[in-house]
MMTF fields as JSON, N, C-alpha, C and O atoms, coordinates in Angstrom:
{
  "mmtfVersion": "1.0.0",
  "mmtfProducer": "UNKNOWN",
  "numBonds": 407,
  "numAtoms": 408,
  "numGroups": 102,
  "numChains": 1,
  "numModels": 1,
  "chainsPerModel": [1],
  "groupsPerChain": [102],
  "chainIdList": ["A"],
  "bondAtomList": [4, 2, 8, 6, 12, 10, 16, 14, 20, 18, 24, 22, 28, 26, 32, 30, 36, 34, 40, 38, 44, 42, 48, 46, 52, 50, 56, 54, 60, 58, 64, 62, 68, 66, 72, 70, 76, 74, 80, 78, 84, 82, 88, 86, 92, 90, 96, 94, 100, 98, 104, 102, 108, 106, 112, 110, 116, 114, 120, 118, 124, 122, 128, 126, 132, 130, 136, 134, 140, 138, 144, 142, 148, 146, 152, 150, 156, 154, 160, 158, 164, 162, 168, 166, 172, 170, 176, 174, 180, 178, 184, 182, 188, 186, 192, 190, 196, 194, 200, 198, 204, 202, 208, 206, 212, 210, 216, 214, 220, 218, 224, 222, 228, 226, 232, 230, 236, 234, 240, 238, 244, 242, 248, 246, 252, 250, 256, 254, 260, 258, 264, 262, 268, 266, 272, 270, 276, 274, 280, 278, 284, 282, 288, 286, 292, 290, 296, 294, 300, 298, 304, 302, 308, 306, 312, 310, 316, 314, 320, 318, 324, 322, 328, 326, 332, 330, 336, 334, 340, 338, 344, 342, 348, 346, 352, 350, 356, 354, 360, 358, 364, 362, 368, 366, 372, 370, 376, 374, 380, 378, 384, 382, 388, 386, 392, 390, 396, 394, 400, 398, 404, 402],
  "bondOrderList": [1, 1, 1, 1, 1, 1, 1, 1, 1, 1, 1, 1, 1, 1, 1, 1, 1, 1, 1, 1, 1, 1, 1, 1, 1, 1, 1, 1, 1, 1, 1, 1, 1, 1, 1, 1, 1, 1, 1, 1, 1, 1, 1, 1, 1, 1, 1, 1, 1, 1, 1, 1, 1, 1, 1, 1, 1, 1, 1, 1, 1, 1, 1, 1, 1, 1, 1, 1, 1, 1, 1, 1, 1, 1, 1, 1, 1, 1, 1, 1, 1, 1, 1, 1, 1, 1, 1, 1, 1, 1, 1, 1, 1, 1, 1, 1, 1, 1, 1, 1, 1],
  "groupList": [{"groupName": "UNK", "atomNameList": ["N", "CA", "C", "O"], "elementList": ["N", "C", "C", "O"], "formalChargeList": [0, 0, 0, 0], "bondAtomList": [1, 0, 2, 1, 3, 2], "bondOrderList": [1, 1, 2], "singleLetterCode": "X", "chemCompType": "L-PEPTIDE LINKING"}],
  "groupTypeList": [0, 0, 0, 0, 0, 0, 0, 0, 0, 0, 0, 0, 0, 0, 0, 0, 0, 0, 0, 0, 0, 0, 0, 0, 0, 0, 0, 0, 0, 0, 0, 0, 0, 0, 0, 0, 0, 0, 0, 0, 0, 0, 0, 0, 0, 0, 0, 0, 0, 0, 0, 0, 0, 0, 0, 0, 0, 0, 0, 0, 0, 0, 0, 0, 0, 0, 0, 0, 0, 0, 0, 0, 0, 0, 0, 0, 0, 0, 0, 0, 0, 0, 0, 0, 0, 0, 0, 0, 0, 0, 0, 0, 0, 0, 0, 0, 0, 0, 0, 0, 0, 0],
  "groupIdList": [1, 2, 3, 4, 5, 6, 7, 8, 9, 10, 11, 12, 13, 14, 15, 16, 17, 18, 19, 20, 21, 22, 23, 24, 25, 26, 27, 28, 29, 30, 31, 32, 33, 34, 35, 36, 37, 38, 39, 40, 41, 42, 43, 44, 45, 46, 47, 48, 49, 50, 51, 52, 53, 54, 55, 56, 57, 58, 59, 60, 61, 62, 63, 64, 65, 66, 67, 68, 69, 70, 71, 72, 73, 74, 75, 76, 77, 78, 79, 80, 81, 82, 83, 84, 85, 86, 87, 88, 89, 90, 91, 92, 93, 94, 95, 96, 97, 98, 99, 100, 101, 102],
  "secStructList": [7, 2, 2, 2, 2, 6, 6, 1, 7, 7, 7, 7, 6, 6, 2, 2, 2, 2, 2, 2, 2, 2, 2, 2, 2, 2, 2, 7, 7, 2, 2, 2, 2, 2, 2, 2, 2, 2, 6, 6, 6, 2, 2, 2, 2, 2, 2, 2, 7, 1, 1, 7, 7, 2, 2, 2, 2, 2, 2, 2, 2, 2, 2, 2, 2, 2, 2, 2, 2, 2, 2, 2, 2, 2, 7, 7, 1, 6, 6, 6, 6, 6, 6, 6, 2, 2, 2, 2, 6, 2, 2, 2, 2, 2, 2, 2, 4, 4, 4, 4, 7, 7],
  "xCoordList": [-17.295, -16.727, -17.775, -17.488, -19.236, -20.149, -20.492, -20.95, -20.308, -20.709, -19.841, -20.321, -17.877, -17.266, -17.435, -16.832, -18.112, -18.033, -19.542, -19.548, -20.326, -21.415, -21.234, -21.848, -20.817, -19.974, -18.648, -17.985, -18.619, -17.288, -16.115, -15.401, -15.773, -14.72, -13.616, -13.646, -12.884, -12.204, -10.646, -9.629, -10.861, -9.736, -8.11, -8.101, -7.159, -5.734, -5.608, -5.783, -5.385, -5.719, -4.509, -4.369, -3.772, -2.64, -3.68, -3.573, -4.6, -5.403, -6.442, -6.109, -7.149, -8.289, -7.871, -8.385, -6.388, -5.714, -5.732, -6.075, -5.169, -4.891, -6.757, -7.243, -7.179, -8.682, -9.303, -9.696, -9.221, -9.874, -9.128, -9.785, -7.865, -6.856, -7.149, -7.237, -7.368, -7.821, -9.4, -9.588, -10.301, -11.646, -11.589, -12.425, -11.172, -10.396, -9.848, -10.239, -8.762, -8.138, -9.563, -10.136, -10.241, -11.59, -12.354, -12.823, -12.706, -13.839, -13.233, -13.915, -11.848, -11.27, -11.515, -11.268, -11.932, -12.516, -11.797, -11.979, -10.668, -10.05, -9.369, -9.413, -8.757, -8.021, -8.92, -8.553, -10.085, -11.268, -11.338, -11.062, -11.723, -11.774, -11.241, -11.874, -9.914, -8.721, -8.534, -8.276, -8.637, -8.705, -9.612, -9.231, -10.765, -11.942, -11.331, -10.958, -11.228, -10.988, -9.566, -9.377, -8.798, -7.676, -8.669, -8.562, -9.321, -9.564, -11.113, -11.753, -11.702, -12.647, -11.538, -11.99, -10.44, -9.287, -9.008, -9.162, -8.731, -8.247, -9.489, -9.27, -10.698, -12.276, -11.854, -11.813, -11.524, -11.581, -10.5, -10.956, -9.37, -8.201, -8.629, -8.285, -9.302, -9.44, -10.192, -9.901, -11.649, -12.407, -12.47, -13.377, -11.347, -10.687, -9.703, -9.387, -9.341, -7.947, -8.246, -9.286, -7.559, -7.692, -7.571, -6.816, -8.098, -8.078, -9.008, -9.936, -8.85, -9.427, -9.514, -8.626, -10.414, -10.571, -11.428, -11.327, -12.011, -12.901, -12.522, -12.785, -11.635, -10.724, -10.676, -11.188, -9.781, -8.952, -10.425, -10.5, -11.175, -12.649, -13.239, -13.7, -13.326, -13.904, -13.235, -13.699, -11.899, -11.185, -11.214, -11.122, -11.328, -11.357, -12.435, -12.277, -13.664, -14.731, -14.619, -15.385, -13.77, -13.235, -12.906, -13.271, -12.08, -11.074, -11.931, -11.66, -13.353, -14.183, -15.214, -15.72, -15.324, -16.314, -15.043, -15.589, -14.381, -13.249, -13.581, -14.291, -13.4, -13.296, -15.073, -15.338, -15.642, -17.36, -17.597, -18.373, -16.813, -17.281, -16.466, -17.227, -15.535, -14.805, -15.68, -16.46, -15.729, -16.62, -18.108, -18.726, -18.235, -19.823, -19.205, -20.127, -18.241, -18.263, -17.419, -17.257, -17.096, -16.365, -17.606, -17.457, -18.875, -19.77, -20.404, -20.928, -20.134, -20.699, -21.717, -22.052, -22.628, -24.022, -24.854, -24.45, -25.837, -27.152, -27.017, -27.041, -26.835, -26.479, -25.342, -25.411, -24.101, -23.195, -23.085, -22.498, -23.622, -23.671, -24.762, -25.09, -26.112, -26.592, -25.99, -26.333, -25.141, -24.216, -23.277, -22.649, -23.0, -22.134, -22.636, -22.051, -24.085, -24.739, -25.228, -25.254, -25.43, -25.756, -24.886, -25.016, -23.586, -22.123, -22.081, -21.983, -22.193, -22.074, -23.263, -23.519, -23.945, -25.298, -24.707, -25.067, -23.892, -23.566, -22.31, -22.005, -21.724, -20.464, -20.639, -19.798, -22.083, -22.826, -22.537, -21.599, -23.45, -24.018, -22.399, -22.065, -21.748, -20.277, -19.259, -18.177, -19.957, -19.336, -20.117, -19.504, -21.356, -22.04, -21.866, -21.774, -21.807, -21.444, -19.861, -19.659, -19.013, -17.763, -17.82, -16.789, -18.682, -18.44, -18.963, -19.177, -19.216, -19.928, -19.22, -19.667, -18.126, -16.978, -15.596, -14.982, -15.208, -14.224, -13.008, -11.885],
  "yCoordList": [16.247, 17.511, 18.377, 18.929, 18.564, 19.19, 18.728, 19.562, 17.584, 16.795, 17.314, 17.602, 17.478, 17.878, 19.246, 19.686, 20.038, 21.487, 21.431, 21.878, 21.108, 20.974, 20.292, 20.16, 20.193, 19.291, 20.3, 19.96, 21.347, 21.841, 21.75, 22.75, 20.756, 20.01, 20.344, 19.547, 20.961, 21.698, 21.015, 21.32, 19.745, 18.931, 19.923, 21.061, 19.374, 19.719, 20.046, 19.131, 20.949, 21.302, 20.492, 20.561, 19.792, 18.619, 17.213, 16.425, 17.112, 15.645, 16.296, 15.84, 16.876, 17.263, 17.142, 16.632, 17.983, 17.479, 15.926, 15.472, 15.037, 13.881, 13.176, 12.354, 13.665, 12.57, 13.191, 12.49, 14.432, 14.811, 14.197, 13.828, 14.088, 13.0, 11.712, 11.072, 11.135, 9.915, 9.53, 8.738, 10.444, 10.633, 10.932, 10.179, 11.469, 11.951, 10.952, 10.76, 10.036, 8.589, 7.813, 7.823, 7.272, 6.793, 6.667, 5.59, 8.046, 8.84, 8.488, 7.95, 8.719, 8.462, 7.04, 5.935, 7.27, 6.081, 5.874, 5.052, 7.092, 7.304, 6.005, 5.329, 5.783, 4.361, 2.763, 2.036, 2.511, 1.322, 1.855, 1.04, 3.424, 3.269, 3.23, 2.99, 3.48, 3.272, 1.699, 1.236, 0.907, -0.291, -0.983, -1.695, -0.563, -1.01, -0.762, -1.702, 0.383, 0.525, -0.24, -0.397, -0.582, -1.884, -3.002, -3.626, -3.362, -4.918, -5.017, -6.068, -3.583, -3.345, -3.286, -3.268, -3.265, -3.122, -4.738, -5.226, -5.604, -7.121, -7.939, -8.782, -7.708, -7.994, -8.453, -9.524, -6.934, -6.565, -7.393, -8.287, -7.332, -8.141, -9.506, -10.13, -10.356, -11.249, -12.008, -13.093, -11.061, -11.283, -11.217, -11.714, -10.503, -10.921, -11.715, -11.924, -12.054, -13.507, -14.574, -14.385, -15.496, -16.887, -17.851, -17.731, -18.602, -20.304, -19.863, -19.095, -20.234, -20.805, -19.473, -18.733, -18.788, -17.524, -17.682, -16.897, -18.495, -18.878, -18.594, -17.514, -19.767, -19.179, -17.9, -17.162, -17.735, -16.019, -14.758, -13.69, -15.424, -14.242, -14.469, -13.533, -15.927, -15.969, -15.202, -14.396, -15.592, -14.61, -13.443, -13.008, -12.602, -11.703, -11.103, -10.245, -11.554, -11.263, -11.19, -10.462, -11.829, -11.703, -10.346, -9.635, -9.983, -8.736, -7.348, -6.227, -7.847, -6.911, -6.725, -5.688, -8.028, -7.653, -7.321, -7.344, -7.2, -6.746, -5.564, -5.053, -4.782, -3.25, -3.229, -2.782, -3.402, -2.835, -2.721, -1.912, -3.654, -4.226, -2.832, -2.061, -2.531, -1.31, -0.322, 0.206, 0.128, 1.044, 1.395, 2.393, 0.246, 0.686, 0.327, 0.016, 0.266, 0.551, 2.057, 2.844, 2.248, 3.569, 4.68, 5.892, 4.052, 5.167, 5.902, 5.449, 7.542, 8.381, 8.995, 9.963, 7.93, 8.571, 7.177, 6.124, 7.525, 6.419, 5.956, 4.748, 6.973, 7.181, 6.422, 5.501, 6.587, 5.69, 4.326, 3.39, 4.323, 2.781, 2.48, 1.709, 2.576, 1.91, 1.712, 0.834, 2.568, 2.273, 1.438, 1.151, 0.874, 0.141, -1.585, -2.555, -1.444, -2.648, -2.935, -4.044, -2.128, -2.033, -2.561, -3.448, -1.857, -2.899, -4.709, -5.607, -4.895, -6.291, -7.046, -8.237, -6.152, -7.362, -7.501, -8.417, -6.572, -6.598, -7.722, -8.293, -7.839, -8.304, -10.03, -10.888, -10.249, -11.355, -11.894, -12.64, -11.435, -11.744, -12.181, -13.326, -11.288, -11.721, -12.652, -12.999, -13.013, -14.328, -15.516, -16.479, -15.533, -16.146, -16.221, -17.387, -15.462, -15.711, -16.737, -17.72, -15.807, -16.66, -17.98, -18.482, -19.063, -20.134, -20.953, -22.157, -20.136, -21.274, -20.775, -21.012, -20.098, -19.923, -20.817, -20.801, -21.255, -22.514, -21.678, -22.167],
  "zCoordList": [25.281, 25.653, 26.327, 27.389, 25.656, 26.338, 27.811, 28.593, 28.161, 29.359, 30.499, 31.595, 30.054, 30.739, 30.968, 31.946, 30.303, 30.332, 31.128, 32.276, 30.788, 31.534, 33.156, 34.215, 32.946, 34.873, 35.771, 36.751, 35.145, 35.292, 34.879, 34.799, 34.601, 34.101, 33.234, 32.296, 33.141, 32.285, 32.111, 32.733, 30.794, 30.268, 30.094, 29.624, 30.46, 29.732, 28.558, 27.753, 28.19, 26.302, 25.396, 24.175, 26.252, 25.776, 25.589, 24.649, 26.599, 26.743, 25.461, 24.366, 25.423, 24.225, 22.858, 21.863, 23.164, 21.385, 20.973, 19.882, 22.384, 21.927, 21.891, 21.115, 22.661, 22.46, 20.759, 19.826, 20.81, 19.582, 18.354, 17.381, 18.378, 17.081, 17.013, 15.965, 18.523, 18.482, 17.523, 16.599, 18.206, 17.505, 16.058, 15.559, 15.345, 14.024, 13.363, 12.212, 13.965, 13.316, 13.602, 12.513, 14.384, 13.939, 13.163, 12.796, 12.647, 11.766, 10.635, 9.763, 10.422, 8.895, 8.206, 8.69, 7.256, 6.046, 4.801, 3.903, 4.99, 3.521, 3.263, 2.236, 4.332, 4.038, 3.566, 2.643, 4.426, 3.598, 2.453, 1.573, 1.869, 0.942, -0.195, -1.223, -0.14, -0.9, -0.99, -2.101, 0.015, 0.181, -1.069, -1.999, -0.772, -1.621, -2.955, -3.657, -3.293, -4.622, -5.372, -6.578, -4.396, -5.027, -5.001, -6.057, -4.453, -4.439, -5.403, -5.372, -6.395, -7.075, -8.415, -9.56, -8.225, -9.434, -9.2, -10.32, -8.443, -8.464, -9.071, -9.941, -8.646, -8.886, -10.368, -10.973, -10.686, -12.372, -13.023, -13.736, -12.969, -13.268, -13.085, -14.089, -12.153, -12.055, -12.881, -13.384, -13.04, -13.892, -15.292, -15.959, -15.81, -16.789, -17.268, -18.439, -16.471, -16.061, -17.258, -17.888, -17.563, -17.938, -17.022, -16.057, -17.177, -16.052, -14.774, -15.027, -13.611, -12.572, -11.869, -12.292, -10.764, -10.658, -9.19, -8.247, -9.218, -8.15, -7.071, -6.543, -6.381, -5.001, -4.754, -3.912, -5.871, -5.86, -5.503, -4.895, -6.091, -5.869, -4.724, -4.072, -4.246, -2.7, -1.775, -0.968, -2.009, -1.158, -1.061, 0.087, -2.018, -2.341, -1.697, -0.828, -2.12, -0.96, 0.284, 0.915, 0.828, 2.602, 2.786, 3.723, 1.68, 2.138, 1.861, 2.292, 0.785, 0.742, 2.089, 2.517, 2.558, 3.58, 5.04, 6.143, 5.048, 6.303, 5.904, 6.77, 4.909, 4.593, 4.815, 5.931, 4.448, 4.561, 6.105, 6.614, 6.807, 8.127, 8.67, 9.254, 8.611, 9.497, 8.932, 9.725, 7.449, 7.426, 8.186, 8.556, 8.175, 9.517, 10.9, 11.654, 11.395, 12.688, 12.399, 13.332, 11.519, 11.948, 11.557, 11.714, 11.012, 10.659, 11.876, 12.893, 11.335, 12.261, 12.323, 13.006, 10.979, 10.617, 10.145, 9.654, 10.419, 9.472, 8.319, 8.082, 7.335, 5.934, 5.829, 5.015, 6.555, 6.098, 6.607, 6.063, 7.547, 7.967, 7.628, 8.53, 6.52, 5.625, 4.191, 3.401, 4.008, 2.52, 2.563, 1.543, 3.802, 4.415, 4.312, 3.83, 5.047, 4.868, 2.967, 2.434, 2.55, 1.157, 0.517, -0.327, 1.012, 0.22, 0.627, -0.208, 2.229, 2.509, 1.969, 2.144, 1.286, 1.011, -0.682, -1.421, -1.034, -2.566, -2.784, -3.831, -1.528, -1.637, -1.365, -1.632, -0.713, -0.294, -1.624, -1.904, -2.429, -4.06, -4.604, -4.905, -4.631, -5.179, -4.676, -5.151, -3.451, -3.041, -3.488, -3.948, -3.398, -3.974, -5.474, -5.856, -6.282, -7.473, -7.986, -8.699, -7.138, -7.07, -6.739, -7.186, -6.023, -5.644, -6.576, -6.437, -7.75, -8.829, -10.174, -11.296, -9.923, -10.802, -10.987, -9.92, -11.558, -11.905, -11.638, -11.758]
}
């Protein structure tokens, strides 16, 4: 926006609403992290389960590292896209753990 104003440029205040909503649905994380926190509730259920669990947790790890992975591209700071990598290196370990679970 500064670039266009700095250039002259003076956007449709119809086009700015829509780029700034667009930029806004980007930025939003609420949804990974709502995400996360069901599949930190299946983790749990699982890991308390009876019988065979393994699969179900590898997988599970997929759907954790899909959510970590949007969270750092949607990060709009350092801070969060190192808490981001912090999670995929945690979620590493828990796949790794899972593949030596029956």
């Amino acid at each position: 926006m500064a670039r266009l104003q700095d250039a002259g440029a003076e956007p449709a205040p119809e086009r700015l609403a829509q780029e700034l909503a667009l930029l806004a649905v980007k930025a939003d994380v609420r949804e990974e992290l709502d995400r996360l926190r069901g599949h930190v509730e299946a983790a749990r259920a699982l890991l308390s389960a009876k019988g065979p669990v393994g699969r179900k947790l590898d997988f599970l790890t997929q759907e954790f590292n899909r959510e970590a992975n949007t969270l750092c591209s949607k990060a709009g700071s350092a801070a969060l896209t190192a808490i981001g990598l912090d999670l995929k290196v945690v979620i590493d370990q828990l796949r790794e753990q899972a593949q030596n679970v029956e």
